[in-house]
C-alpha positions in Angstrom: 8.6 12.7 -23.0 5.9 9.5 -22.2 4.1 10.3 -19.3 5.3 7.6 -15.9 2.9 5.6 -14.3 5.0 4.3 -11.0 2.6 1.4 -9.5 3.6 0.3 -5.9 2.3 -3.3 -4.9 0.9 -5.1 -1.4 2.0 -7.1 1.4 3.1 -10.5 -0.2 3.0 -9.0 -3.8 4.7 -7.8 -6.4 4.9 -6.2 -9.3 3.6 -9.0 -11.3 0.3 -8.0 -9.6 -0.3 -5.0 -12.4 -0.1 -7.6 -14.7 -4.4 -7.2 -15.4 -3.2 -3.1 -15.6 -0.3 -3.5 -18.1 -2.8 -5.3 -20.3 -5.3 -3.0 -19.7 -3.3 0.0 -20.9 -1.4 -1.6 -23.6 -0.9 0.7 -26.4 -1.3 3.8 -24.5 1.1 6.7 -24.1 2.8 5.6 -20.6 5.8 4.2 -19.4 4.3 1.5 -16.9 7.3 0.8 -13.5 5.9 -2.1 -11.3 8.7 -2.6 -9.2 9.3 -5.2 -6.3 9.3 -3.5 -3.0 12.5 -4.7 -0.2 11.3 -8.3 1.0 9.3 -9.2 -1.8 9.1 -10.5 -5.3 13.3 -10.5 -6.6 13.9 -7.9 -4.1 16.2 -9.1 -0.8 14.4 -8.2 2.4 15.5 -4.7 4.1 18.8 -5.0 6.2 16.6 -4.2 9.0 12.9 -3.7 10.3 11.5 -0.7 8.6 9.0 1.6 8.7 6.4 2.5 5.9 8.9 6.1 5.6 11.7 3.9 5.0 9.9 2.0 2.2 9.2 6.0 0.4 12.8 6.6 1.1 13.8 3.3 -1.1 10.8 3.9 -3.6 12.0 7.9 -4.1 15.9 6.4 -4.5 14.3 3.7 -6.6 13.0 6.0 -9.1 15.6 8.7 -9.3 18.0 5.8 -10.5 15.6 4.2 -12.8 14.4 8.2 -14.8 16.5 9.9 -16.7 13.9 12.2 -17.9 12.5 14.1 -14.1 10.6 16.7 -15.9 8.4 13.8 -17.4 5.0 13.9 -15.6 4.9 11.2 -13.3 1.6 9.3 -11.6 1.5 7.8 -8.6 -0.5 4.0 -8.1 -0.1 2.1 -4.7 -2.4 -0.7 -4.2 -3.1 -2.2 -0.5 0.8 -1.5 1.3 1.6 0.2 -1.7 -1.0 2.5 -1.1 0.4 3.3 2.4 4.1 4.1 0.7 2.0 6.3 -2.1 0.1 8.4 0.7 3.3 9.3 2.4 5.5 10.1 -0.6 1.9 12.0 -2.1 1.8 13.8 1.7 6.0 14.8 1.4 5.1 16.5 -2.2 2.9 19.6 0.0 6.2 20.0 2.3 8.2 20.4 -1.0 6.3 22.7 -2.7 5.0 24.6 0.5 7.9 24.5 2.4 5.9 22.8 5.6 7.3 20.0 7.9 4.8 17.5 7.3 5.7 14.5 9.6 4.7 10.8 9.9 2.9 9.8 12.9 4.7 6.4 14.0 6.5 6.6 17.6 7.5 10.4 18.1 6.7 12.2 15.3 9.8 11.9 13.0 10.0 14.5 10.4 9.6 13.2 6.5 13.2 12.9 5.1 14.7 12.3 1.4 13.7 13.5 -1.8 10.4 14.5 -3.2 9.4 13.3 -6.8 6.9 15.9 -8.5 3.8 13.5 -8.8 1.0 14.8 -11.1 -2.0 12.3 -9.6 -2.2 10.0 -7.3 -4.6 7.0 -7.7 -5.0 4.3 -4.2 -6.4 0.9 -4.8 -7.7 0.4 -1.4 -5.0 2.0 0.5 -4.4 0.1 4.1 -3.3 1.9 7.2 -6.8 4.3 7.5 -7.3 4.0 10.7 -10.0 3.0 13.0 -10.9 -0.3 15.1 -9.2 -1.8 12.3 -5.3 -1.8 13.9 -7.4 -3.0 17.0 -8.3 -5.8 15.8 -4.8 -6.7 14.2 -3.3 -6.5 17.3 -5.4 -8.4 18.8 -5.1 -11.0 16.4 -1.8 -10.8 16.8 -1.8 -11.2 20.4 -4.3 -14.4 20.0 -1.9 -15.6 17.1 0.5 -16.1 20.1 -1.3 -17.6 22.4 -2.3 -20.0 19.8 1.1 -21.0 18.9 1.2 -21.7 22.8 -1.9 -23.8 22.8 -0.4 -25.8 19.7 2.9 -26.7 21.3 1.2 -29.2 23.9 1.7 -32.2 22.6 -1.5 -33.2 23.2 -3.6 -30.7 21.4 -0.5 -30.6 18.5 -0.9 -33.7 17.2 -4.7 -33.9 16.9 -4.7 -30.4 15.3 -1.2 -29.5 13.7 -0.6 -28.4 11.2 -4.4 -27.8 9.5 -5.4 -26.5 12.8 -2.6 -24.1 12.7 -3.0 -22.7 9.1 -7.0 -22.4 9.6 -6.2 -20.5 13.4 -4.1 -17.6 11.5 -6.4 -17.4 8.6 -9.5 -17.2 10.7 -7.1 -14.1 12.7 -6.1 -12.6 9.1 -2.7 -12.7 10.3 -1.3 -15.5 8.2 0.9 -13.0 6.8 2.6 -12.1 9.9 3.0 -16.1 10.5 4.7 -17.2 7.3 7.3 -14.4 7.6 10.6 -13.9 8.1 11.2 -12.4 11.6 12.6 -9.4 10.6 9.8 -8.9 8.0 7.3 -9.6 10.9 8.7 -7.1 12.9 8.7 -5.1 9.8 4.6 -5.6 10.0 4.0 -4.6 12.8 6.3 -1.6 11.9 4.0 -0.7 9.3 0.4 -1.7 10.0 1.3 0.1 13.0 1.4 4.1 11.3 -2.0 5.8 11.2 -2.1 7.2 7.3 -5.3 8.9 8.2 -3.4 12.6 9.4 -2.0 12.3 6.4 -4.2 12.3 4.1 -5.4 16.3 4.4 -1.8 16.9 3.4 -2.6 15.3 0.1 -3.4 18.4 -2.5 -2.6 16.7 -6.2 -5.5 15.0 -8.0 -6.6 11.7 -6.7 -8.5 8.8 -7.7 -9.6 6.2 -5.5 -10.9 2.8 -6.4 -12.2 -0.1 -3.5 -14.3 -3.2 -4.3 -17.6 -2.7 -2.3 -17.0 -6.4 -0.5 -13.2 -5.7 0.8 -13.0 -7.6 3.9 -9.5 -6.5 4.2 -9.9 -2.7 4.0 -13.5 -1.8 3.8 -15.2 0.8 2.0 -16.2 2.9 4.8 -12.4 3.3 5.2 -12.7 4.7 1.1 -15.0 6.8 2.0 -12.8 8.4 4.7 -10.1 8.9 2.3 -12.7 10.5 0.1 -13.7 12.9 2.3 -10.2 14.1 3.8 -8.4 14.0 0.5 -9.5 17.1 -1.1 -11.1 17.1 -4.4 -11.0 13.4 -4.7 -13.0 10.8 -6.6 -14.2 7.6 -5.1 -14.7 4.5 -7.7 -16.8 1.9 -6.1 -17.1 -1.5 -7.6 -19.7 -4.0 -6.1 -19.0 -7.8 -5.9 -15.4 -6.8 -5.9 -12.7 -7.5 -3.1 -9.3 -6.8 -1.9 -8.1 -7.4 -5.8 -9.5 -3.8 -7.3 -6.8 -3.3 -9.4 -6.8 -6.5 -10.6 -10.5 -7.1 -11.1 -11.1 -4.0 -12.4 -8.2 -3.2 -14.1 -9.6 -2.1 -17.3 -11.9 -0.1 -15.4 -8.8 1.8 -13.5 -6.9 1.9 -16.6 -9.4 4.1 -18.3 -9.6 6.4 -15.2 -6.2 6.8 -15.3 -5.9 7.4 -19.8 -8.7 10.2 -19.1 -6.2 11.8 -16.4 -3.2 12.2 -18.9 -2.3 15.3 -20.1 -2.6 16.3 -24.0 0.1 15.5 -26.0 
């Protein structure tokens, strides 16, 4: 049975976005699945706001309908949000085999729940959701994103400044994102930018790779090297003059990480 390589995409991707990475491992002895998470790409937006644990529910449901082979070995790729699904469903795997409640850290503590795929390695493209002043800072963007939209709806100041004035204001914030989408997707944001994947990632005991472009603005490196060092066992792949794109920059690069991890024939 061909090894599985299930890649999980970004906020505002899809699974075009492993396009660089198909190429990349062309000819090699995987079967590649890049698909479209709820809300984005050809996939319809959730039927309500959901949380990063509802997004592993859909992607374990996902793939159990997709595989008819479950004893093939499977790895696990989540770039940017993806990375946040791959953490949780990579975390759920220790309660499976170990019999532990591991549980997700949004609101009051609700216990993991669905089925648990048996992943062989994990590898995060600059995973988001490791915590520090980081989710500070969103939310406060997101509070001055508001007051903006205030300050633009007096006449006055919106027609010398709307609508440039208004695409430059979120940009600047890094919250355009949250301003373009749908209002249950926004509130499915805040949802999910709002979980801490830090406690999480102890709970983590596969192999795992870890790739980040040394000038990431969006997550930056020193939030790599926090993953590094809670994740046990794991490698960190730094790439310098590279951004938020890792896995597309440096596909090639990734790709041979990941043909060196496959298991013998």
């Amino acid at each position: 049975m061909k090894p599985i390589l299930l890649c999980l995409h970004g906020w505002g991707g899809s699974g075009e976005s492993f396009t660089e990475l198909r190429a990349a491992l062309e000819g090699s002895n995987l079967t590649i699945l890049t698909p479209d998470l709820p809300g984005f790409g050809a996939e319809p937006e959730p039927p309500r706001a959901w949380t990063n644990d509802d997004y592993a529910d859909w992607v374990e449901k996902w793939f159990q309908s997709e595989v008819r082979s479950p004893k093939s070995e499977v790895l696990l790729l989540g770039h940017s949000h993806g990375g946040r699904v791959a953490i949780i469903l990579a975390a759920r795997q220790k309660r499976a085999t170990r019999n532990e409640d591991v549980k997700s850290h949004v609101g009051d503590h609700v216990p993991f729940t669905g089925p648990t795929s048996n992943f062989t390695h994990l590898f995060l493209c600059a995973p988001a959701g490791i915590r520090r002043g980081q989710y500070l800072k969103r939310t406060t963007g997101w509070i001055m994103a508001k007051t903006g939209r205030l300050l633009l709806s007096v006449p006055i100041v919106a027609a010398r400044f709307q609508p440039l004035a208004k695409r430059l204001f979120y940009r600047l914030l890094h919250v355009h994102d949250y301003e373009v989408a749908s209002p249950a997707m926004r509130q499915t944001m805040v949802l999910v930018t709002s979980q801490n994947m830090r406690p999480l990632l102890s709970h983590i005991k596969i192999p795992t790779d870890i790739f980040w472009g040394e000038d990431d603005q969006i997550t930056p490196l020193r939030d790599g090297r926090i993953a590094q060092g809670e994740i046990k066992g794991s490698t960190l792949h730094v790439y310098p003059h590279v951004r938020h794109r890792v896995h597309r920059d440096r596909a090639k690069e990734i790709a041979g990480v990941i043909s060196a991890c496959l298991r013998p024939a």
